[in-house]
N, C-alpha and C positions, 0 to 999 in steps of 0.2 A: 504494500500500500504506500502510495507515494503522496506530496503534497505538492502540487506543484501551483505555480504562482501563474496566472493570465495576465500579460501588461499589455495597458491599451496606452497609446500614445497617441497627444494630442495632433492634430492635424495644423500644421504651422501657417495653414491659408484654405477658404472656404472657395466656394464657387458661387460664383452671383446671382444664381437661378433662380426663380419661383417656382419651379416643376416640384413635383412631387422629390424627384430621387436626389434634389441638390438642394444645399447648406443655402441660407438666404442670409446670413450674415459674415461681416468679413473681419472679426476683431484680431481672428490669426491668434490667439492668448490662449493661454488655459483652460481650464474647466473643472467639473465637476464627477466623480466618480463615485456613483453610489454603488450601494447594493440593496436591491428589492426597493428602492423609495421612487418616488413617483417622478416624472420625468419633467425634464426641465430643459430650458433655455429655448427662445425664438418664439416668434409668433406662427401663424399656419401663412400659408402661401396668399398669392390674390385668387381673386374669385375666380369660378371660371366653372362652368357645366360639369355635372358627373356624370361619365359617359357607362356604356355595357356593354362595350364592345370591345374587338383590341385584337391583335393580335402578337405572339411570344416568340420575341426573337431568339429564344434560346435552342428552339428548335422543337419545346414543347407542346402538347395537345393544348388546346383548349375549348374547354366545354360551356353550358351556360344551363342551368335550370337545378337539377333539385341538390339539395345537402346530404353528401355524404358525411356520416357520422364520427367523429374522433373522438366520442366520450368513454369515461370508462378503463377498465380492464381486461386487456383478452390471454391468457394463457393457455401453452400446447402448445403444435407444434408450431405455431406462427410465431413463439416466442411472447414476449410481455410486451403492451404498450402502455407506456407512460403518457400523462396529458397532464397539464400546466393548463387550468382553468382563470384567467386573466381579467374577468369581469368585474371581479371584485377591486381592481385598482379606479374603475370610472364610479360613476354614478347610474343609478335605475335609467334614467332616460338616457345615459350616453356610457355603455358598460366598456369596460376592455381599457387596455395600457394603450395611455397615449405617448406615442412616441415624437421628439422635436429634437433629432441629430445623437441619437442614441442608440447604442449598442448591447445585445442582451448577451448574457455567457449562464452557463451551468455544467454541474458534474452530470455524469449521466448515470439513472438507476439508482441514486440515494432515495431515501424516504416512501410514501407510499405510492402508490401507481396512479392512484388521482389524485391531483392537487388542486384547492379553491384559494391560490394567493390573491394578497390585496396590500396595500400601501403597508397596512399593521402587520402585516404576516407575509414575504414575502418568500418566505422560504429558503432555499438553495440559489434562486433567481438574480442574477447580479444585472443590473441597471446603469450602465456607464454613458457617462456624456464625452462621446469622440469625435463629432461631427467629421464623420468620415462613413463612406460605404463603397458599394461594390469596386469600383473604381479604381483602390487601394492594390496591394500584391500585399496578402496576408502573410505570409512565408518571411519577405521583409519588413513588413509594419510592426509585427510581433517582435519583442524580444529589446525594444530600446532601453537603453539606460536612463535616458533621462525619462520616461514615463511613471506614474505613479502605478504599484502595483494592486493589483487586483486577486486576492484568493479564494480561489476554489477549493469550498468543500472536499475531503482526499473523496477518492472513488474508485473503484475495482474495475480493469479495463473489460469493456465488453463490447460484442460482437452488433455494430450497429446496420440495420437496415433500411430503415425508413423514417422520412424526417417530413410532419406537416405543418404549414402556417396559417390561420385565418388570419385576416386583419380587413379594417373596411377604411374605408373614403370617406374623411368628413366633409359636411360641406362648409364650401369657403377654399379649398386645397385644389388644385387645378390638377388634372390630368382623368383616369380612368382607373377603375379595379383594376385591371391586368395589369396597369404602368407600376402598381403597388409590387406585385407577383415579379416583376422584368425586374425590378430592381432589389430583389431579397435575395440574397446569398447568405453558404455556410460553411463553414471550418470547422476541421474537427483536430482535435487535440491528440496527438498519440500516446500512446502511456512512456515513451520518450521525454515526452514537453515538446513536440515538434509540431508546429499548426499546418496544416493544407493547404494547398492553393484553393480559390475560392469554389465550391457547386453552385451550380445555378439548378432550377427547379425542372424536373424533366415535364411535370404537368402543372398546370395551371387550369383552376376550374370558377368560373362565375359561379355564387351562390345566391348573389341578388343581385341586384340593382347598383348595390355601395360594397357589396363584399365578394373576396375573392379567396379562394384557397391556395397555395402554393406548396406542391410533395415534391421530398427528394424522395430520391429511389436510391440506396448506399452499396454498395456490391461489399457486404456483409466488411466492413472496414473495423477490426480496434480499434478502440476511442475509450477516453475517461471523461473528455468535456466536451463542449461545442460552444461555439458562437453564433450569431445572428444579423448578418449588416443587415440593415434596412433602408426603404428610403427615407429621408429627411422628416417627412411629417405622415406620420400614420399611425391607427389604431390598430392593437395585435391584440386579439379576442382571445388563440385560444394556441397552444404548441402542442406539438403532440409527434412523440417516436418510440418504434421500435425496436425491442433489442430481443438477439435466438436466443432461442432457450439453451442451458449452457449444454 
């Protein structure tokens, strides 16, 4: 059992965008690194239609109509899925983690298989302000000296397969569901300490109108943690992956 340290390092300059997937301020300074606290820094984009259409440059499918389910626990031979129930950090009329230039991390497989975090409980769930995403080359972003460090829960490396995201479109944020999905990537941590280059999501699926889903698909990878880049301002509902049964 190992403890290894996650460091996220600040990004020394933003990009001047309003889109969904880019930083809309340009202070280049510091920030703030929480763990499980409610997110912070920047306002939401300018205004601009929520669209339901899109299409995935990633090379992904994309669907559009009912909700596949990510709750729960399933064990056997599919192995365990873990879910990270996220609604508890918003409020009744607007549930789920808001995100503005943040980055999520977690051990994988600690604690129970369902999790209902919220601002006061956030669990294992670490909340960093990097104002940084896809964009990046994770491999060398990780691992700076001068960044503040970040720990991770120790964890037992295990056999990861599948990785899913909900998050939805507020309005007022300019872009589409699927621009949310285009812009989500993930790293996974080796029981080394060595991050990955980034995965992009092999599917992408419309759930409504404002929400969208994004799965990796993991060719059964060791891992102890993972990360989460996102775009600049979005709402993440709900996480959920699984791992083989040993």
């Amino acid at each position: 059992m190992t403890n290894h340290s996650l460091t996220i390092a600040l990004l020394a300059t933003a990009l001047g965008c309003g889109e969904v997937g880019h930083d809309q301020t340009n202070d280049g300074t510091g920030g703030v690194v929480g763990t499980g606290g409610s997110s912070t820094g920047g306002g939401v984009g300018t205004g601009g239609s929520v669209g339901v259409g899109g299409s995935v440059s990633t090379g992904g499918a994309i669907s559009t109509g009912g909700v596949v389910s990510t709750g729960g626990s399933s064990e056997g031979d599919g192995g365990t899925l873990y879910t990270f129930d996220l609604a508890g950090f918003g409020t009744s009329e607007t549930p789920g983690l808001n995100i503005a230039n943040e980055t999520l991390a977690f051990p994988l497989a600690l604690g129970p298989a369902v999790q209902s975090l919220s601002q006061a409980n956030p669990g294992d769930l670490v909340v960093a302000y990097t104002r940084v995403g896809c964009w990046i080359d994770p491999v060398e972003w990780f691992g700076s000296d001068d960044s503040p460090p970040i720990e991770l829960p120790q964890a037992e490396p295990v056999v990861l397969t599948h990785v899913t995201i909900d998050q939805r479109l507020e309005a007022g944020v300019t872009g589409t569901p699927s621009d949310l999905a285009e812009q989500t990537c993930l790293t996974l941590e080796s029981p080394e300490g060595a991050w990955s280059p980034f995965l992009e999501p092999q599917t992408v699926t419309q759930l409504s109108a404002d929400s969208v889903r994004a799965e990796f698909v993991i060719d059964g990878t060791l891992a102890e943690g993972a990360a989460i880049f996102l775009p600049t301002y979005t709402t993440v509902a709900t996480i959920s992956y699984r791992v083989a049964a040993p």
